[in-house]
C-alpha positions as CSV (number, residue, x, y, z in Angstrom):
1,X,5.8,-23.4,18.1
2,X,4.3,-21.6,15.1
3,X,6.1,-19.0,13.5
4,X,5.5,-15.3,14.4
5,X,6.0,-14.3,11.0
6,X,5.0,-17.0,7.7
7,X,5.2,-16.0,3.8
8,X,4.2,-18.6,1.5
9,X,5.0,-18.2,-1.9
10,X,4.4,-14.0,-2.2
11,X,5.0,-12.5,-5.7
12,X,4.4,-8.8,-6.7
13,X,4.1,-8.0,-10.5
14,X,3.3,-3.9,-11.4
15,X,1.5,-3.4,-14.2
16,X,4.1,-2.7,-15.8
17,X,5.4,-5.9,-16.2
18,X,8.5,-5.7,-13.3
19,X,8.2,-8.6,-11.1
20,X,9.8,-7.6,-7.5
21,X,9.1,-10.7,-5.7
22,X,9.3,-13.7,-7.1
23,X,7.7,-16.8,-4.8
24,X,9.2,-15.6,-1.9
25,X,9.0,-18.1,1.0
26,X,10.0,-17.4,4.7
27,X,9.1,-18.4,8.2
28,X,10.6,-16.4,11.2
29,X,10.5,-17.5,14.5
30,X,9.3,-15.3,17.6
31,X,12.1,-13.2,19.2
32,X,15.2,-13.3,16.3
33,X,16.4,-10.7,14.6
34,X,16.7,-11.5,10.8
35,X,19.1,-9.1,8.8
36,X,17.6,-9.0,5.0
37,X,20.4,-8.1,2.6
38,X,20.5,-7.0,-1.1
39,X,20.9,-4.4,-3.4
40,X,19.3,-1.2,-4.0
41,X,15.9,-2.8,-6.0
42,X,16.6,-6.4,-5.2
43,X,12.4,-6.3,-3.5
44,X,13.6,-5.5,0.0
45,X,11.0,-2.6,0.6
46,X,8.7,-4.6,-1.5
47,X,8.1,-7.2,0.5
48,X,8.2,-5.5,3.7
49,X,5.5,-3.0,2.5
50,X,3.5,-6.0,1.5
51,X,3.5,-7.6,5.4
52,X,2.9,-4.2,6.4
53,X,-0.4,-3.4,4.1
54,X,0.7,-1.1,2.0
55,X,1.4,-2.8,-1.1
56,X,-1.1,-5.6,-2.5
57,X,0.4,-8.8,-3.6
58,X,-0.1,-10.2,-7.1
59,X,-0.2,-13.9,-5.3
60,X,1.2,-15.9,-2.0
61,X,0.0,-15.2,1.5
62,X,1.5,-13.7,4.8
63,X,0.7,-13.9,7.9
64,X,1.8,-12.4,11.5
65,X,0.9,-14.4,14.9
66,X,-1.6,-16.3,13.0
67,X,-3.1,-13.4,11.2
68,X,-3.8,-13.1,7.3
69,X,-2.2,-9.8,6.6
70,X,-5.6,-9.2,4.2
71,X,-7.9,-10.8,5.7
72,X,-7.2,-9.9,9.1
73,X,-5.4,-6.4,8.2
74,X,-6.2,-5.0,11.8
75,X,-5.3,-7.9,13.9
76,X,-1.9,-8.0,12.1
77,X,-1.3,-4.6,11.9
78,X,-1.7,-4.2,15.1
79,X,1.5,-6.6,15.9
80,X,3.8,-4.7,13.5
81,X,5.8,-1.8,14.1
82,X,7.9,-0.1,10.5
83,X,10.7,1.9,10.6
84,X,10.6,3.2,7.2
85,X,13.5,4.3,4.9
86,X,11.8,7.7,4.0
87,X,11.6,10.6,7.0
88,X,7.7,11.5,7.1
89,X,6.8,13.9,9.9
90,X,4.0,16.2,11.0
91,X,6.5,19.5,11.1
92,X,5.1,21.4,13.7
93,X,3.8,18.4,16.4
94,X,5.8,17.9,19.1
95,X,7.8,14.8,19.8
96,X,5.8,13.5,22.8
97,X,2.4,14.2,20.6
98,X,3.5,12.1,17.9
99,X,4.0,9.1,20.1
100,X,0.3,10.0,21.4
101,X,-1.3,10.4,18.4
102,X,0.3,7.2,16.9
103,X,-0.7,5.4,19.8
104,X,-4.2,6.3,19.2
105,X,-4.3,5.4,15.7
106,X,-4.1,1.8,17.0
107,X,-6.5,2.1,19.7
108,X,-4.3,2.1,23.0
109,X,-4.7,4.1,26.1
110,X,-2.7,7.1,26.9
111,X,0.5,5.5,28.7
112,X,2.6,8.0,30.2
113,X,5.7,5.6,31.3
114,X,5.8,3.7,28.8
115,X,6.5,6.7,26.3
116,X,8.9,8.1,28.6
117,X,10.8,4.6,28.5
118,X,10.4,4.8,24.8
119,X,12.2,8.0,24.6
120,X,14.9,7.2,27.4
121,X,15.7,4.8,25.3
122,X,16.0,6.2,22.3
123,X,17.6,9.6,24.0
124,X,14.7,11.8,23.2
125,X,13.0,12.3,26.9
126,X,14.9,15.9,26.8
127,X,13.4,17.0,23.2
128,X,9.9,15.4,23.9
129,X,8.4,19.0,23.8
130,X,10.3,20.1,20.4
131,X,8.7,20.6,17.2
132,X,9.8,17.6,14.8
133,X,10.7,20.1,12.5
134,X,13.7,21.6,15.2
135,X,15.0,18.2,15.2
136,X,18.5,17.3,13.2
137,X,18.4,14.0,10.8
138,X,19.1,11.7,13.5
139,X,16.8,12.6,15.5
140,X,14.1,12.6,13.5
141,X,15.2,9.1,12.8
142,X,15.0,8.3,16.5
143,X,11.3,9.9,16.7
144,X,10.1,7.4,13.3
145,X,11.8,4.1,15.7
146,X,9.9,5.4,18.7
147,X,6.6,5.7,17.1
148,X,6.7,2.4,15.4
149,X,7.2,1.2,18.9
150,X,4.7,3.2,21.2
151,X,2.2,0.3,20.4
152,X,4.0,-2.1,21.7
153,X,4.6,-4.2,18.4
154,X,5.5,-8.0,18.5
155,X,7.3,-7.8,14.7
156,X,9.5,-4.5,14.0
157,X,10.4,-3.9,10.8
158,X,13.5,-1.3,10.4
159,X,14.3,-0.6,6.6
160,X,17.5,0.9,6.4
161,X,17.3,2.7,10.0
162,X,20.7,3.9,10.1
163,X,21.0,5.5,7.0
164,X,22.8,9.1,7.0
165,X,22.9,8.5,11.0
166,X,26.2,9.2,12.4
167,X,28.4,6.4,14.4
168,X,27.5,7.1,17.7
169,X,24.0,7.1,17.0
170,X,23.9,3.5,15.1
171,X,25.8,2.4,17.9
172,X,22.9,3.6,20.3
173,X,20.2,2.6,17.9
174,X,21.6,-1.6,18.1
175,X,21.3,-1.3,21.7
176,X,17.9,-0.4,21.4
177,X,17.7,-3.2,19.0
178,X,19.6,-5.8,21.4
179,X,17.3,-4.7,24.2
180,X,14.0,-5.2,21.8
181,X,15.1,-8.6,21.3
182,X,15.8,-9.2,25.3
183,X,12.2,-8.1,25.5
184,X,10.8,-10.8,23.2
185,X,10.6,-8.5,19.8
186,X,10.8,-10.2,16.4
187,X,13.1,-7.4,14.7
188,X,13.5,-7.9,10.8
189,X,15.6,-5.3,9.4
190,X,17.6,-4.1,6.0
191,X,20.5,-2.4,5.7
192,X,23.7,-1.7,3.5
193,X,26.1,-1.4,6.5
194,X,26.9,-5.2,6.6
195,X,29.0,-5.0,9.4
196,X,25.8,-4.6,11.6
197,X,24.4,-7.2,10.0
198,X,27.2,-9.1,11.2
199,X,26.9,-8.2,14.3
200,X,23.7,-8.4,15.3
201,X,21.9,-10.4,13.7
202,X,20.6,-14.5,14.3
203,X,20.3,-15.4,10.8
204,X,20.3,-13.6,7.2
205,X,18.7,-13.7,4.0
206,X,19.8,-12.4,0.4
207,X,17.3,-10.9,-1.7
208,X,18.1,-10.4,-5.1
209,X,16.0,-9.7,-8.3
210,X,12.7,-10.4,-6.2
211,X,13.9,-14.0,-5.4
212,X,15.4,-15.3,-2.3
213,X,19.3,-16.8,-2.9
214,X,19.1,-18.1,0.8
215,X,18.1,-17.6,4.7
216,X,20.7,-19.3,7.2
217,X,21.6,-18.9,10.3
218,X,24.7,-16.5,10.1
219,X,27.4,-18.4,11.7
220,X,26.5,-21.3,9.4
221,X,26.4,-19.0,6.2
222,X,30.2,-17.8,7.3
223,X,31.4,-21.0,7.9
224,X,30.0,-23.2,5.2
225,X,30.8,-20.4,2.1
226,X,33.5,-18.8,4.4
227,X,36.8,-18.3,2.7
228,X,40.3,-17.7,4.0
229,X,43.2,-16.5,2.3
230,X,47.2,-16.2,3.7
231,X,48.9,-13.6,2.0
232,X,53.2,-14.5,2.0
233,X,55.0,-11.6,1.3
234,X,58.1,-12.4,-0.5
235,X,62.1,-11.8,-0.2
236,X,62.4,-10.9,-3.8
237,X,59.9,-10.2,-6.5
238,X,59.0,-13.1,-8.9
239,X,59.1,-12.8,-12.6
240,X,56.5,-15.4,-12.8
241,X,54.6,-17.9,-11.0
242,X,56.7,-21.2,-11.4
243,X,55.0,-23.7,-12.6
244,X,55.4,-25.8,-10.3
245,X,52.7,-23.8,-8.1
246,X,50.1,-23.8,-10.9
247,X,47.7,-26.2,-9.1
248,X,47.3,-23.8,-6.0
249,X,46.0,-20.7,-8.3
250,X,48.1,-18.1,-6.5
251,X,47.3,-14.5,-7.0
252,X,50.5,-12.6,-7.3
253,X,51.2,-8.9,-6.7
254,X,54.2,-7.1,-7.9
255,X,53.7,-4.3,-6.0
256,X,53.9,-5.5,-3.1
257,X,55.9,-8.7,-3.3
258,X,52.7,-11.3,-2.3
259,X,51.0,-14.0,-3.1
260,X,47.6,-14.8,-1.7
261,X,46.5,-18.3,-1.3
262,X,42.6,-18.8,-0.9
263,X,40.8,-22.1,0.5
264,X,38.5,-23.4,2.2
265,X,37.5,-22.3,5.9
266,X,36.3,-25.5,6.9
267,X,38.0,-27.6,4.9
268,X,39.7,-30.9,6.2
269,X,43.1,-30.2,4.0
270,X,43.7,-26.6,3.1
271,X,47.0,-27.4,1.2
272,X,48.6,-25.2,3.1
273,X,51.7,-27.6,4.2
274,X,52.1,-29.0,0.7
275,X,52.0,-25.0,-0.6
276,X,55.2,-24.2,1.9
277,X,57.1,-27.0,1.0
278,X,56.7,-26.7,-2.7
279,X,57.6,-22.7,-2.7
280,X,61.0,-24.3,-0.7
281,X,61.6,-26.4,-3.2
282,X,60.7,-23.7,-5.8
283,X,63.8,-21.6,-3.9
284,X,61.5,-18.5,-3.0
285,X,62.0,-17.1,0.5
286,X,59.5,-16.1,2.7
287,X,59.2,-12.5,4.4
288,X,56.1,-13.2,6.5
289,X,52.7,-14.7,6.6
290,X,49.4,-13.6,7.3
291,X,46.0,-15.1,6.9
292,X,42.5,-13.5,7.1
293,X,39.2,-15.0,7.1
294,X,36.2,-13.5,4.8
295,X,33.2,-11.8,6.4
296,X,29.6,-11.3,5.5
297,X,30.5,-9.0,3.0
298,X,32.6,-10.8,1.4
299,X,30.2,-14.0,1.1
300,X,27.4,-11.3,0.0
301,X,29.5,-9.5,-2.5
302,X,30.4,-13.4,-3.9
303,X,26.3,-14.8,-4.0
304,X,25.2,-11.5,-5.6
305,X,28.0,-11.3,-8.9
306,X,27.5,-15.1,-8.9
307,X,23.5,-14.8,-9.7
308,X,24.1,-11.3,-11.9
């Protein structure tokens, strides 16, 4: 089956000279949810406005559900829905208007139920009379995800859509998204709260500079650049590392009497038995041992200082 969503080699140069893509190439299939990572200017917003229409590319092509997003800007539009980072609403229209009007910028019939869903969802049935401009932060938020989806998108895009929302409301916001994605919605989104990224998402990419380091499926990212490391707290401080332990490149802390050991979390031998029996033989006793395996964050803290 074809991709819902294909980029082929897109680039954006300003005329200033900045490059913010760099041959960017991605397929995404019909009903994951890809989490797109990087830092602030890495070409996140970039290339999202690009699928979108609102930002020409200097070369490549993208399409969504077989549609050029130039040539055939209305078919294509018509199958995305944007979240965007940046709160834009009319002040004084009301919540339930918005969803109208935006509805009718794409051409669909009034649909009273499905706007009421909309806003169930999304908590907002009981302010669906209020002015935008009575609403708090987050709920302005809420009204920008329900209007991206009163036209029934097939692609949502959500760049950074829980930014300076508070924890319950993130929390309600992913079960939105986990219910979009029951539904059969291809949800790309950005975001610098990597845990969610963790949680929710099928597979992520890292976007740095304009290029794209990689796009993985995110329980083979963690397991094939995964880390571990067992911190052994120690009896009695060390002067030194002996040694003896050289080979195992042992991070020692004074402060608090440990030394953390890091390897390999799929590794077939993680020197772990060879490490015990040479601290024995080294005479250093052992308080206790504990071992932690790294998250996302940790493998996309690593891939971006290894490209700066």
């Amino acid at each position: 089956m074809a991709p819902i969503l294909s980029i082929s080699n897109l680039s954006k140069q300003y005329a200033s000279g900045f490059q913010a893509l760099k041959s960017v190439n991605l397929d995404i299939e019909e009903g994951e949810i890809l989490a797109l990572l990087g830092p602030n200017g890495a070409g996140k917003t970039t290339l999202i406005s690009i699928i979108c229409g609102l930002v020409k590319a200097s070369s490549g092509s993208a399409s969504v559900g077989g549609f050029d997003v130039v040539r055939d800007y209305r078919q294509a539009r018509s199958l995305i829905g944007l979240v965007p980072q940046e709160i834009s609403l009319e002040p004084f229209q009301t919540v339930m208007d918005a969803l109208r009007f935006t509805r009718g910028l794409f051409g669909k019939r009034n649909d009273p139920a499905l706007l009421r869903r909309i806003l169930e969802q999304l908590s907002l049935w009981d302010k669906r009379d209020a002015k935008t401009m009575e609403l708090s932060g987050g709920m302005k938020r809420r009204v920008l995800i329900a209007k991206a989806l009163c036209h029934e998108p097939r692609v949502l895009f959500l760049d950074e859509p829980t930014a300076g929302v508070d924890v319950e409301l993130r929390k309600e916001m992913w079960e939105v998204v986990r219910q979009l994605k029951a539904d059969g919605v291809t949800i790309i989104l950005t975001t610098h709260y990597i845990d969610e990224a963790e949680a929710i998402a099928d597979r992520v990419g890292v976007i740095r500079g304009g290029e794209l380091l990689l796009v993985e499926r995110k329980e083979t990212l963690m397991q094939r650049m995964g880390k571990r490391q067992m911190r052994v707290e120690l009896m009695q401080p060390l002067p030194a590392i002996p040694a003896s332990l050289a080979r195992y490149n042992l991070d020692y802390s004074a402060e608090d009497r440990s030394l953390v050991y890091s390897y390999e979390a799929n590794g077939e031998r993680t020197g772990i038995a060879s490490l015990f029996a040479d601290l024995s033989a080294a005479g250093i006793l052992l308080r206790d041992v504990e071992t932690k395996q790294s998250s996302l964050e940790d493998i996309f803290v690593g891939l971006v200082e290894d490209k700066s």
